[in-house]
Backbone as JSON Lines, residues from 0, in Angstrom:
{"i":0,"aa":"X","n":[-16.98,-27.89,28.34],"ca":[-16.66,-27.08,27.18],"c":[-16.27,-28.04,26.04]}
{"i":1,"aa":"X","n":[-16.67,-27.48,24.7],"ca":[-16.29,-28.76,23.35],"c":[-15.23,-28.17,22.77]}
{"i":2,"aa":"X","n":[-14.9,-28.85,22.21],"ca":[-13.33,-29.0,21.35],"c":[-13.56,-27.72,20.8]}
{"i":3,"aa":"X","n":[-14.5,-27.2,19.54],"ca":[-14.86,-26.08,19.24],"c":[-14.74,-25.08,20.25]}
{"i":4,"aa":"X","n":[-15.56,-24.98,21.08],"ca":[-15.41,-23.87,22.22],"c":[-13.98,-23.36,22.98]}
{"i":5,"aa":"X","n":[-13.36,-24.51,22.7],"ca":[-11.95,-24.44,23.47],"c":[-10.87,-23.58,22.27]}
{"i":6,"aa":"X","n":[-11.27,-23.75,21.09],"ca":[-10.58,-23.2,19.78],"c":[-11.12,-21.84,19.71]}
{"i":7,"aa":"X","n":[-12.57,-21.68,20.29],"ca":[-12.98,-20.3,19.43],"c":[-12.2,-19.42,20.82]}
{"i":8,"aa":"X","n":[-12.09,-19.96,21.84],"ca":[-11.43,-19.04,23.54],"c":[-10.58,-19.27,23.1]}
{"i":9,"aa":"X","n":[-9.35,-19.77,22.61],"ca":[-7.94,-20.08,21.98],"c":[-7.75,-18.51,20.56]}
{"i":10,"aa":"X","n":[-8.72,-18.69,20.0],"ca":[-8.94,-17.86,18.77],"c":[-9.38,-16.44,19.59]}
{"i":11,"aa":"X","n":[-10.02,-16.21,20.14],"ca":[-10.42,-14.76,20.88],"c":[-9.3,-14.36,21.56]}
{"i":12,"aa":"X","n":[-8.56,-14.98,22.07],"ca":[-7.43,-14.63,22.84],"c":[-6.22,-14.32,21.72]}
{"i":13,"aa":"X","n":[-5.98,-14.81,20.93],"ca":[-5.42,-14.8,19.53],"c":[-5.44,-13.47,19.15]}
{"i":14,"aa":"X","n":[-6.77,-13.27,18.73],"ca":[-7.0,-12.07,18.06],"c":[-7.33,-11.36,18.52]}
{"i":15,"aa":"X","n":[-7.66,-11.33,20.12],"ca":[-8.05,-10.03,20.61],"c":[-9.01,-9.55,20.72]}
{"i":16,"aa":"X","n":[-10.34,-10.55,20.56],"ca":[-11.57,-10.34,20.47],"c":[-12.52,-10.61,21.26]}
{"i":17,"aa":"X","n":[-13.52,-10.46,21.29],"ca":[-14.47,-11.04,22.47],"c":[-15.66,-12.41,21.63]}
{"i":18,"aa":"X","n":[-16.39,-12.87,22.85],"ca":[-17.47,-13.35,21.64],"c":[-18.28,-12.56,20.91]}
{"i":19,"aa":"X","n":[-18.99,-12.64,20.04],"ca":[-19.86,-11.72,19.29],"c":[-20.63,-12.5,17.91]}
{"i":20,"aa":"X","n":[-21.27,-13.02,18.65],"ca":[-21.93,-14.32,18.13],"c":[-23.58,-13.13,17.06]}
{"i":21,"aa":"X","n":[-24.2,-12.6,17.61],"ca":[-24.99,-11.92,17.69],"c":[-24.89,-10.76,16.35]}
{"i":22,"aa":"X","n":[-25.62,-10.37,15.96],"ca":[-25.68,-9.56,14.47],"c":[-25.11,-8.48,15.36]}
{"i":23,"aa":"X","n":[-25.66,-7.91,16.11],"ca":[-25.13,-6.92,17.58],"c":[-23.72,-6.75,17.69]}
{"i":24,"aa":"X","n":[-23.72,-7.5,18.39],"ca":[-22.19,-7.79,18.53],"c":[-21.07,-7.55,17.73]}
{"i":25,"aa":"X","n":[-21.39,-7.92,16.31],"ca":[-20.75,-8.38,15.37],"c":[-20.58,-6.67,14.58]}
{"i":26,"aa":"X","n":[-21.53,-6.64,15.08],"ca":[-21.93,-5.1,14.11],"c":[-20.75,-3.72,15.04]}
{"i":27,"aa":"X","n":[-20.95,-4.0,16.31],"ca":[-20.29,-3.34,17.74],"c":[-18.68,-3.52,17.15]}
{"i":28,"aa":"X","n":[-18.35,-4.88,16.47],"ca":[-16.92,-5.11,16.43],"c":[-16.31,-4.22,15.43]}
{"i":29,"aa":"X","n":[-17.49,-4.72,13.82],"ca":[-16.83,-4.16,12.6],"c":[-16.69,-2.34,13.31]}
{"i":30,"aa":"X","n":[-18.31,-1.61,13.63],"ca":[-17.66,-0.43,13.9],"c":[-16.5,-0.02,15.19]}
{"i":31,"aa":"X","n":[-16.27,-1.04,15.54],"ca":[-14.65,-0.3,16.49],"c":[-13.82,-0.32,15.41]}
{"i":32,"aa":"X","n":[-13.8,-1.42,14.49],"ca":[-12.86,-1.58,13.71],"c":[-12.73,-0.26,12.32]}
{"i":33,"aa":"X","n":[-13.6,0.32,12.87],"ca":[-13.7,1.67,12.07],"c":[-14.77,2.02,10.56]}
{"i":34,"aa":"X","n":[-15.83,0.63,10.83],"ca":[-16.26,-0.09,10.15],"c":[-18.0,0.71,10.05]}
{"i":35,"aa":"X","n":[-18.33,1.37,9.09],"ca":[-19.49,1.97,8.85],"c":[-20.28,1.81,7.9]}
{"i":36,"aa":"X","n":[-21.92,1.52,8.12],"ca":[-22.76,1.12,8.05],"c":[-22.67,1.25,5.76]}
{"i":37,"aa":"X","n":[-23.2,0.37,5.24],"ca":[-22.83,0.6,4.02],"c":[-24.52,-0.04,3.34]}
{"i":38,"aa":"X","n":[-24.78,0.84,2.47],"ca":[-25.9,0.59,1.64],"c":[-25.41,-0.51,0.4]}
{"i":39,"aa":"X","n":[-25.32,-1.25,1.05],"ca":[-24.94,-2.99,-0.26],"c":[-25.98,-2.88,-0.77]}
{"i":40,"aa":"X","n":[-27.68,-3.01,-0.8],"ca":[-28.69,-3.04,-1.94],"c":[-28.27,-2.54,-3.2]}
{"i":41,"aa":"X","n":[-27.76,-1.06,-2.95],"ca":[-27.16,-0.35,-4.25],"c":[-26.4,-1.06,-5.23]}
{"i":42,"aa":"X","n":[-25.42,-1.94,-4.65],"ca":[-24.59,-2.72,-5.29],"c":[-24.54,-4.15,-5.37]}
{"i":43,"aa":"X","n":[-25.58,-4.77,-4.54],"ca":[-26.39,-5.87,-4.57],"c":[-25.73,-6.82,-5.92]}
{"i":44,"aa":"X","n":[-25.76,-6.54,-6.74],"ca":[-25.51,-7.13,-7.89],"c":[-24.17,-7.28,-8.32]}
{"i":45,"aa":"X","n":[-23.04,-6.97,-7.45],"ca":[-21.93,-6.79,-7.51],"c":[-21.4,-7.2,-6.53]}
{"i":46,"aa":"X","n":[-22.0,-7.32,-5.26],"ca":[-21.26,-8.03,-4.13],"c":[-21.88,-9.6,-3.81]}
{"i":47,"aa":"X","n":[-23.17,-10.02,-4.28],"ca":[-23.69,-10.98,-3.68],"c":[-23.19,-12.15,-4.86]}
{"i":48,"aa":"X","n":[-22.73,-13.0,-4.61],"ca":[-21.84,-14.13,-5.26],"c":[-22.14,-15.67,-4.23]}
{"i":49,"aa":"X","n":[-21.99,-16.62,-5.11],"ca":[-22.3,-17.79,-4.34],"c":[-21.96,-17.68,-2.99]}
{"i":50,"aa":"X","n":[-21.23,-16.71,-2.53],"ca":[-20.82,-17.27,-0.91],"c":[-22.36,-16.6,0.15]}
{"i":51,"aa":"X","n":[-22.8,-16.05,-1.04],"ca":[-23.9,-15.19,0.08],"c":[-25.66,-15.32,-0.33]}
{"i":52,"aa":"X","n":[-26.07,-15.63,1.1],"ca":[-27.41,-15.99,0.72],"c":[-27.95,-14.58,1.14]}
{"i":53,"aa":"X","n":[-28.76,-13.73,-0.25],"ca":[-28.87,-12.55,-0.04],"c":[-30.09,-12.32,0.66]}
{"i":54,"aa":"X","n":[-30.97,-13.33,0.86],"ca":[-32.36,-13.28,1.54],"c":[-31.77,-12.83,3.1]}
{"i":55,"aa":"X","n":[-30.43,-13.72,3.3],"ca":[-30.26,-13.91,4.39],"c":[-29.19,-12.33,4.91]}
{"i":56,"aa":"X","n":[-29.44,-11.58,4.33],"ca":[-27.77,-10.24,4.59],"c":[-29.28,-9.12,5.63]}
{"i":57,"aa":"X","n":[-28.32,-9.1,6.29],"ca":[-29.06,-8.17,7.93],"c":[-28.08,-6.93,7.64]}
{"i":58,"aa":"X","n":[-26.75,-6.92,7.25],"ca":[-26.23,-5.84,7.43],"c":[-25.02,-5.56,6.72]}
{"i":59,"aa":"X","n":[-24.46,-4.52,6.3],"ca":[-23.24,-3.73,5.64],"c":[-22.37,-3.07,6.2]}
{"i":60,"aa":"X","n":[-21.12,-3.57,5.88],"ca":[-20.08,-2.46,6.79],"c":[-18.97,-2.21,5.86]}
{"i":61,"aa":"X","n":[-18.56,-1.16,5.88],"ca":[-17.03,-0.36,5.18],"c":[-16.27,-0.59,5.65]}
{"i":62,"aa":"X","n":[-15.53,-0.75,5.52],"ca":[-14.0,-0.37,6.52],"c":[-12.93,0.44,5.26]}
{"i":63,"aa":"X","n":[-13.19,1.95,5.74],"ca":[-12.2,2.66,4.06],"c":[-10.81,2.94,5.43]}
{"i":64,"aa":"X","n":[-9.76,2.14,5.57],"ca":[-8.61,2.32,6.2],"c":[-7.36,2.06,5.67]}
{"i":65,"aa":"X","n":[-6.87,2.54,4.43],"ca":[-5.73,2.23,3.8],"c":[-4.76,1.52,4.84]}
{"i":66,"aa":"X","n":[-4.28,2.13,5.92],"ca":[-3.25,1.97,6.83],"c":[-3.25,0.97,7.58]}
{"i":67,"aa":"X","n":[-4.73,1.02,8.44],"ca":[-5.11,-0.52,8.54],"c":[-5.62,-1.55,8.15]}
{"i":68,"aa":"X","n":[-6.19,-1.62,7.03],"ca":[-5.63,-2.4,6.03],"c":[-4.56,-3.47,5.41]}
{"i":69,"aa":"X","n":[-4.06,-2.17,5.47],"ca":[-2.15,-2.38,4.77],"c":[-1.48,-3.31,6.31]}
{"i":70,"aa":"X","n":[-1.3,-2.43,7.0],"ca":[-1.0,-3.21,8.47],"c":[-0.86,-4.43,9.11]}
{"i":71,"aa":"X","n":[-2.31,-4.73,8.62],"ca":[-2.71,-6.05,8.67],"c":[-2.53,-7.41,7.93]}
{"i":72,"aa":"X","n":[-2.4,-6.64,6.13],"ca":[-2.44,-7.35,5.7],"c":[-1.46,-8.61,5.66]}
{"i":73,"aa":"X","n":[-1.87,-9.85,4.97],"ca":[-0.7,-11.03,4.88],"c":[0.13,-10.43,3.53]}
{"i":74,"aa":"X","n":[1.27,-11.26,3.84],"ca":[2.88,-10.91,2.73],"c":[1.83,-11.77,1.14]}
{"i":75,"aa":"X","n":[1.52,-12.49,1.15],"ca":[0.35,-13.04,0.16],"c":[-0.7,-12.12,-0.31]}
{"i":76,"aa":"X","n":[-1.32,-11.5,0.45],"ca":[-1.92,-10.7,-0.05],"c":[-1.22,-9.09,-0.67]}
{"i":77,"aa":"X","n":[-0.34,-8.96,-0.16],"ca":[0.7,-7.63,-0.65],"c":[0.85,-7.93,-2.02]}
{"i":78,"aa":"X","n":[1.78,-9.15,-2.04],"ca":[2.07,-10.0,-3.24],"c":[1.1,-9.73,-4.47]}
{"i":79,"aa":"X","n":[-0.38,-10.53,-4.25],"ca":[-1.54,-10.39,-5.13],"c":[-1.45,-9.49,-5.73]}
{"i":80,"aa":"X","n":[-1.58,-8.04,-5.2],"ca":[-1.89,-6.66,-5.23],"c":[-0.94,-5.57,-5.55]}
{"i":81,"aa":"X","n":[0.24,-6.04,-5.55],"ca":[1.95,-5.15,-5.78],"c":[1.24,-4.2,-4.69]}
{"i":82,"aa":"X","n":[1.53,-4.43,-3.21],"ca":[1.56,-3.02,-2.84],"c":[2.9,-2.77,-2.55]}
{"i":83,"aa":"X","n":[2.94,-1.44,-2.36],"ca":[1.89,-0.19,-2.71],"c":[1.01,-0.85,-4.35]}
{"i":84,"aa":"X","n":[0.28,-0.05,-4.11],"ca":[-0.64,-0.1,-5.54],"c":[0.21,1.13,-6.4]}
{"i":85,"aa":"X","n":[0.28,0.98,-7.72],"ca":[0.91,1.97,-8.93],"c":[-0.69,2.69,-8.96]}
{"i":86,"aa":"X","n":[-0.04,3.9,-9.45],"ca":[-1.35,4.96,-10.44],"c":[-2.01,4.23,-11.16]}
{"i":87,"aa":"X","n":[-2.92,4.23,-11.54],"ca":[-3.51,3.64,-12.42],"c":[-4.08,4.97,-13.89]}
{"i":88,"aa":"X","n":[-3.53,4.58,-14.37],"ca":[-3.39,5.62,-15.69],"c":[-4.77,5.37,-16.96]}
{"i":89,"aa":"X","n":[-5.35,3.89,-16.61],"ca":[-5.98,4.12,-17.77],"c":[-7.31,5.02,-17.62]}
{"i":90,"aa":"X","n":[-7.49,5.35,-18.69],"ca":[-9.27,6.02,-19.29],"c":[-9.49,4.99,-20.1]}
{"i":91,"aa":"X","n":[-10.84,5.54,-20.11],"ca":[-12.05,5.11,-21.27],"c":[-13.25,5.69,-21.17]}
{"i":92,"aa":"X","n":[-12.98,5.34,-22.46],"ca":[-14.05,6.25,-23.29],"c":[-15.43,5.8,-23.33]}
{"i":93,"aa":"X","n":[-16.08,5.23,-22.39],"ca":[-17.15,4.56,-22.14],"c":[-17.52,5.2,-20.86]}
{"i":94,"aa":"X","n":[-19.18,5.51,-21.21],"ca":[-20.14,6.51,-20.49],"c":[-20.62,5.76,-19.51]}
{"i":95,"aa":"X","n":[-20.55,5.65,-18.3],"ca":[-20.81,5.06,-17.07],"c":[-22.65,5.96,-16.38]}
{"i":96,"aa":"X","n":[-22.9,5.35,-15.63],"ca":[-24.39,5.38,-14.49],"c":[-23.45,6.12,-13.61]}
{"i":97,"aa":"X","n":[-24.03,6.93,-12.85],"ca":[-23.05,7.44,-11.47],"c":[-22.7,5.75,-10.71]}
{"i":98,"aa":"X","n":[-24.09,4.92,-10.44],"ca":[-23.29,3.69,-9.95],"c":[-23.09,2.82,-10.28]}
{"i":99,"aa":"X","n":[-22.18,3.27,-11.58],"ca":[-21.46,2.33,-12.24],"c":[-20.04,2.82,-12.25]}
{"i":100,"aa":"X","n":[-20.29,4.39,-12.07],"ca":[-18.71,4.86,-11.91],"c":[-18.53,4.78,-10.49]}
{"i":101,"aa":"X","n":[-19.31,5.08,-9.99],"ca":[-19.24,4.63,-7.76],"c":[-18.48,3.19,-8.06]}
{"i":102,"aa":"X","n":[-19.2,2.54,-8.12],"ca":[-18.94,0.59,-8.37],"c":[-17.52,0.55,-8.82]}
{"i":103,"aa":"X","n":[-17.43,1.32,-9.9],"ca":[-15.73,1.29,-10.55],"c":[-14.62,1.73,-9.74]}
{"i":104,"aa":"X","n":[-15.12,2.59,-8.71],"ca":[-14.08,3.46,-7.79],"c":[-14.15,2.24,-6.43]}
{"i":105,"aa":"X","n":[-14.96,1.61,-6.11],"ca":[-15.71,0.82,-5.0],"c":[-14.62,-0.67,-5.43]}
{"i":106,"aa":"X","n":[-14.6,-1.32,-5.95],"ca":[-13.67,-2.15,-6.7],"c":[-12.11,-1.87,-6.72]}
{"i":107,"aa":"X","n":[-12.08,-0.82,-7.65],"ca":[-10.56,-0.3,-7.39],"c":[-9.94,-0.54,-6.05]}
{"i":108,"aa":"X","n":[-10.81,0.69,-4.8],"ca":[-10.45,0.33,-3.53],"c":[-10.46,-0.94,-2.75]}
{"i":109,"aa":"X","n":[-11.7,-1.86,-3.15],"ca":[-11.43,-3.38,-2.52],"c":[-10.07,-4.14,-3.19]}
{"i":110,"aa":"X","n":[-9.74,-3.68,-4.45],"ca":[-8.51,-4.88,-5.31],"c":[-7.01,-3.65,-4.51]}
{"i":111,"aa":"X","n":[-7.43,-2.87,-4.19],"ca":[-6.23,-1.61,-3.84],"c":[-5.81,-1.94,-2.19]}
{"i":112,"aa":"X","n":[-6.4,-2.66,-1.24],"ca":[-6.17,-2.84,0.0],"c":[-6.52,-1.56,0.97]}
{"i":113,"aa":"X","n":[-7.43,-0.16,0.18],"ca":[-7.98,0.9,0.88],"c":[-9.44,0.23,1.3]}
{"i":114,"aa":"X","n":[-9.9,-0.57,1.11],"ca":[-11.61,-0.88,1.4],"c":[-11.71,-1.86,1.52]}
{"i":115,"aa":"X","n":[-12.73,-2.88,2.52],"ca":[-13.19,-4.02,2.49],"c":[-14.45,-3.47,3.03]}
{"i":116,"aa":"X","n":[-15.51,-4.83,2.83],"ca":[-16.77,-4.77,2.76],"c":[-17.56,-5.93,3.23]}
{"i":117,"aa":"X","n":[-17.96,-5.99,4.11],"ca":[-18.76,-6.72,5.01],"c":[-20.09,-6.67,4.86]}
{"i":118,"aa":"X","n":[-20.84,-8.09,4.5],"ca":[-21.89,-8.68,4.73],"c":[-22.18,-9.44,6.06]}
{"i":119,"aa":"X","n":[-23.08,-9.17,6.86],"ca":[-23.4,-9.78,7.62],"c":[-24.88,-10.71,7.51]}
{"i":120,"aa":"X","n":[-24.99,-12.04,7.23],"ca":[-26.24,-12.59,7.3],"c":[-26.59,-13.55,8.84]}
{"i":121,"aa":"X","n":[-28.04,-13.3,8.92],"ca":[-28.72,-13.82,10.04],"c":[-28.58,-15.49,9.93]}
{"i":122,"aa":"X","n":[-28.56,-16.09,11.18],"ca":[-28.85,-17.57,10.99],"c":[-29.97,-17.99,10.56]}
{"i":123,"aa":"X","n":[-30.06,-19.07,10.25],"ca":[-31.29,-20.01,9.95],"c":[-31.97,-20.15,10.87]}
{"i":124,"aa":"X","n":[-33.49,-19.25,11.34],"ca":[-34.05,-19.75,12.16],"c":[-34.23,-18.82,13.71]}
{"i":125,"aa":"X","n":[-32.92,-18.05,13.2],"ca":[-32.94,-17.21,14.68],"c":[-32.02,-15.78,14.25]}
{"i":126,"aa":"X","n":[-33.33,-14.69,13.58],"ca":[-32.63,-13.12,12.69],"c":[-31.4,-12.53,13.56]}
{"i":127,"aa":"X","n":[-31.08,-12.98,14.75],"ca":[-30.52,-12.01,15.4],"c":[-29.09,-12.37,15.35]}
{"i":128,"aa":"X","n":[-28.93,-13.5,15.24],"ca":[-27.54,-14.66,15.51],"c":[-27.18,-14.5,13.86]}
{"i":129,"aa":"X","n":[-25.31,-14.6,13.97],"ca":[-25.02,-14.11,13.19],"c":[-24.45,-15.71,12.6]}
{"i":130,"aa":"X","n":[-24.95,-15.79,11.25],"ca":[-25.05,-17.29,10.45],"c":[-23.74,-17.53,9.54]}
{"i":131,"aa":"X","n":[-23.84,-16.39,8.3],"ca":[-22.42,-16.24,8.1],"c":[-21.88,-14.7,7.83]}
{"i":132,"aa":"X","n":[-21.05,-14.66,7.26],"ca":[-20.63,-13.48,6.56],"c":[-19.67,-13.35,5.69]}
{"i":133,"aa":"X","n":[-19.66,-12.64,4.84],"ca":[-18.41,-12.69,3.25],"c":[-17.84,-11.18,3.56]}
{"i":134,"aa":"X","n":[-16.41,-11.43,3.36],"ca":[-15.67,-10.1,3.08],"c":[-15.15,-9.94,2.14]}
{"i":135,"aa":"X","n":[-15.68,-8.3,1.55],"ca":[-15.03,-8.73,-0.06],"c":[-13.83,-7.35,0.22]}
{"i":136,"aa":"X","n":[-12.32,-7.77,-0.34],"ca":[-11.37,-7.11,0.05],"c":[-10.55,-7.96,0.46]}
{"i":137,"aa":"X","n":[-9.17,-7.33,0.24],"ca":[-8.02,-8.06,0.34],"c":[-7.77,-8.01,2.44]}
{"i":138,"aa":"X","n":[-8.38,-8.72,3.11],"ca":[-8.41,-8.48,4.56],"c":[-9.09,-10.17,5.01]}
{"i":139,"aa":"X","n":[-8.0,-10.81,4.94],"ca":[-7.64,-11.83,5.43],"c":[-7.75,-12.16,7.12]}
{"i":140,"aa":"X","n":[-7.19,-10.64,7.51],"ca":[-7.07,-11.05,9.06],"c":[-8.46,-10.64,9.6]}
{"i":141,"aa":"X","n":[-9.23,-10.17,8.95],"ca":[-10.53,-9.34,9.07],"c":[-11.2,-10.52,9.15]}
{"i":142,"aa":"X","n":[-11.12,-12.03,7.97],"ca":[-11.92,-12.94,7.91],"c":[-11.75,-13.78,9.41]}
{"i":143,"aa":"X","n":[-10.55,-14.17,9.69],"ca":[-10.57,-14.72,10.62],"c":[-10.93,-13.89,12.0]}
{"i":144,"aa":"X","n":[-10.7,-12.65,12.01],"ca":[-10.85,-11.92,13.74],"c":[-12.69,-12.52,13.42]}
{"i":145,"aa":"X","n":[-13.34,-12.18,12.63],"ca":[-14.9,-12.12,12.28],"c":[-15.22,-14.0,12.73]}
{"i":146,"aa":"X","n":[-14.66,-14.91,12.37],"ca":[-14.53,-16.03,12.49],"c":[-14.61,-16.8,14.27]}
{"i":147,"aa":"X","n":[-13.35,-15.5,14.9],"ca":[-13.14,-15.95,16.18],"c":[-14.15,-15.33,16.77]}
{"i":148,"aa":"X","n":[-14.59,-13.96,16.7],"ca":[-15.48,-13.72,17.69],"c":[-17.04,-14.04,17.32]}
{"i":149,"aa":"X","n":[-17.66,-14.27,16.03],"ca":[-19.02,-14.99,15.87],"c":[-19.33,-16.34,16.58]}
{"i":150,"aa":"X","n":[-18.19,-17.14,15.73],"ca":[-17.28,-18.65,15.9],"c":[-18.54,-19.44,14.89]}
{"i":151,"aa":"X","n":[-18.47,-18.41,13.8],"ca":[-19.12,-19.0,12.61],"c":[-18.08,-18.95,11.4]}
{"i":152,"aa":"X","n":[-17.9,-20.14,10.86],"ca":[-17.17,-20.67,9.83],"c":[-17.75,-20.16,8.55]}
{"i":153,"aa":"X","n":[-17.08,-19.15,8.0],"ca":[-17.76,-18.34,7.03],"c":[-17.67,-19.4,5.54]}
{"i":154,"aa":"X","n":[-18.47,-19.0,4.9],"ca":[-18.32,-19.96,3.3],"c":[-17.01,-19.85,2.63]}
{"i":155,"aa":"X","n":[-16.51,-18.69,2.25],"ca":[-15.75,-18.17,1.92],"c":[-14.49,-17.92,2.85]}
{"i":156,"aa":"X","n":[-13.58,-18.86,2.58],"ca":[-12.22,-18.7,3.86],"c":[-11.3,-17.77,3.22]}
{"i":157,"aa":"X","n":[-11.58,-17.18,2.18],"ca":[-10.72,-16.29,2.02],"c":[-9.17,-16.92,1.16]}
{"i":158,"aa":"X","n":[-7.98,-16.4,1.76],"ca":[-6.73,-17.12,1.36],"c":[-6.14,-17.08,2.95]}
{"i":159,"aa":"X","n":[-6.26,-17.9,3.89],"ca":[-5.37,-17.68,4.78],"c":[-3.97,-18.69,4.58]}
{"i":160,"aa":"X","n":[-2.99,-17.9,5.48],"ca":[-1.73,-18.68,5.16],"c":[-1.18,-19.49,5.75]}
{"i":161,"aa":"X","n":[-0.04,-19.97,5.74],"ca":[0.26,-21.07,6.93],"c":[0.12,-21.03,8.63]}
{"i":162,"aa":"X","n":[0.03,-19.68,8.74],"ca":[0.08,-19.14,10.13],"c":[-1.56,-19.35,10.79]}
{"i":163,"aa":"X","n":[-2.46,-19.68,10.1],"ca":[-3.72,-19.57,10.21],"c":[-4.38,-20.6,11.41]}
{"i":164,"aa":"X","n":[-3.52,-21.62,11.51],"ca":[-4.12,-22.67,12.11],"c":[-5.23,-22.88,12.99]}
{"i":165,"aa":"X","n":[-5.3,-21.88,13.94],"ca":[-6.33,-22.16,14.84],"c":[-7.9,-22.07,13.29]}
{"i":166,"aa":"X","n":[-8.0,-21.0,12.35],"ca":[-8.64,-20.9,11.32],"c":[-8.97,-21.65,10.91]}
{"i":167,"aa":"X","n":[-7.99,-22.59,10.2],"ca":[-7.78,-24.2,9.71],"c":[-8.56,-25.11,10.61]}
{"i":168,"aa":"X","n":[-8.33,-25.25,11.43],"ca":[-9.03,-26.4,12.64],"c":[-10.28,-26.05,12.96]}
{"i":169,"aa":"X","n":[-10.92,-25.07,12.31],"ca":[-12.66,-25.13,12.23],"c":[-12.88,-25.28,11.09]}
{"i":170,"aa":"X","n":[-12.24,-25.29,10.31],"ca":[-13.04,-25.64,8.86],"c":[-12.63,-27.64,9.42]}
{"i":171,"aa":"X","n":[-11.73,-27.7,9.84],"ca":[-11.62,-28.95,9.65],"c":[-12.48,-29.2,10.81]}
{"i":172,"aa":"X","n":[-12.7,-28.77,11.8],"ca":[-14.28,-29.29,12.59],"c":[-15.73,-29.52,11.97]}
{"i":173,"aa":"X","n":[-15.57,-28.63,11.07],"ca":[-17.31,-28.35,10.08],"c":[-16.64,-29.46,9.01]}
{"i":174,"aa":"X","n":[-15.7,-29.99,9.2],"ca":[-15.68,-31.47,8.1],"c":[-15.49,-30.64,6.77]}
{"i":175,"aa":"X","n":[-14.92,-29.45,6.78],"ca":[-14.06,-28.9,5.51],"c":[-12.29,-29.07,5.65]}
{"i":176,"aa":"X","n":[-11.78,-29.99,5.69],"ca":[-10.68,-29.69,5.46],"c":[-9.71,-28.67,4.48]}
{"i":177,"aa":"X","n":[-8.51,-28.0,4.91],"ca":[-7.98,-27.39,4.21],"c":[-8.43,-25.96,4.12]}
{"i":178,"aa":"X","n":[-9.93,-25.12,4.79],"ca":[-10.48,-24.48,4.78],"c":[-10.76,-24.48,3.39]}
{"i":179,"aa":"X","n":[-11.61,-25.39,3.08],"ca":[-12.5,-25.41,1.65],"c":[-13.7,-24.31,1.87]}
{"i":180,"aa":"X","n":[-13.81,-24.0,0.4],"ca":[-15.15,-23.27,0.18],"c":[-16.1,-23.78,0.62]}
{"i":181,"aa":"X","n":[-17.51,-23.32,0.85],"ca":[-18.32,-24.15,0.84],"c":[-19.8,-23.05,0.21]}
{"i":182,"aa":"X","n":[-19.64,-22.93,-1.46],"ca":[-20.56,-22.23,-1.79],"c":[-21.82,-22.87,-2.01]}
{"i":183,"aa":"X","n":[-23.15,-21.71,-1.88],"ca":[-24.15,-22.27,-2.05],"c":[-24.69,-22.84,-3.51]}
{"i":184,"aa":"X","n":[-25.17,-23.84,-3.19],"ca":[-25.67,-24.66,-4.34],"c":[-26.65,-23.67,-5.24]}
């Protein structure tokens, strides 16, 4: 067994996960996690950002769970976000697309800690194996459980916090220290 392998069984046991290396798998996890199938093309233009190679996205997942969410989240991420979240009071007077007002409500909930949103892309070479994936949403622990059971080092590490370590020690295996970004060129 390699140093890696011994971290990602260290990390599954951690978080409670199994392997799930596999688009399958991966897909099996987000929906236990309450996690349902999401039409990203629609919004394509709003979620795909250097961390994601969009040739490469096999699949979409929701997760609308205020509670777990919130639950989960890190004291850093509360912080970011003042939760609870306040009302949000403003209008405007500017005429929206239905999905542009969807998108506006879709946002709210990812910056609000009610929604995160999962990309899943295929590896290089083999559609089925899961290569990376971006979560957009304040769900930190979401990046890493996704991390331990693929035991793919996503581009995007998110903000994890000091507690993260086993997290930390694969970016610093893939020769990212610090869990650096690593967006596409």
């Amino acid at each position: 067994m390699t140093d890696y392998q011994e971290l990602l069984q260290a990390a599954r046991a951690h978080y409670g996960v199994g392997a799930a290396p596999r688009v399958s798998e991966a897909a099996a996890l987000l929906t236990s996690l309450g996690g349902k199938t999401f039409d990203y093309s629609r919004f394509a233009g709003n979620l795909i950002d250097e961390y994601v190679d969009s040739a490469r996205v096999v699949a979409a997942y929701d997760i609308s769970d205020p509670e777990l969410l919130a639950s989960r989240s890190l004291p850093v991420e509360r912080e970011m976000m003042e939760w609870p979240p306040e009302e949000d009071e403003d209008s405007y007077d500017v005429v929206f697309t239905k999905d542009e007002e969807l998108w506006n409500v879709i946002q709210d909930e990812l910056g609000g800690m009610r929604r995160a949103i999962v990309l899943l892309e295929h590896a290089e070479g083999d559609a089925g194996a899961v290569g990376n994936f971006r979560v957009a949403g304040f769900a930190q622990w979401l990046r890493e459980t996704l991390w331990a059971a693929t035991g793919v080092v996503p581009r995007d590490p998110g903000w994890p916090d000091e507690s993260a370590t086993l997290y930390e020690k694969a970016f610093a295996m893939h020769g990212r220290p610090g869990c650096e970004p690593d967006p596409i060129d």
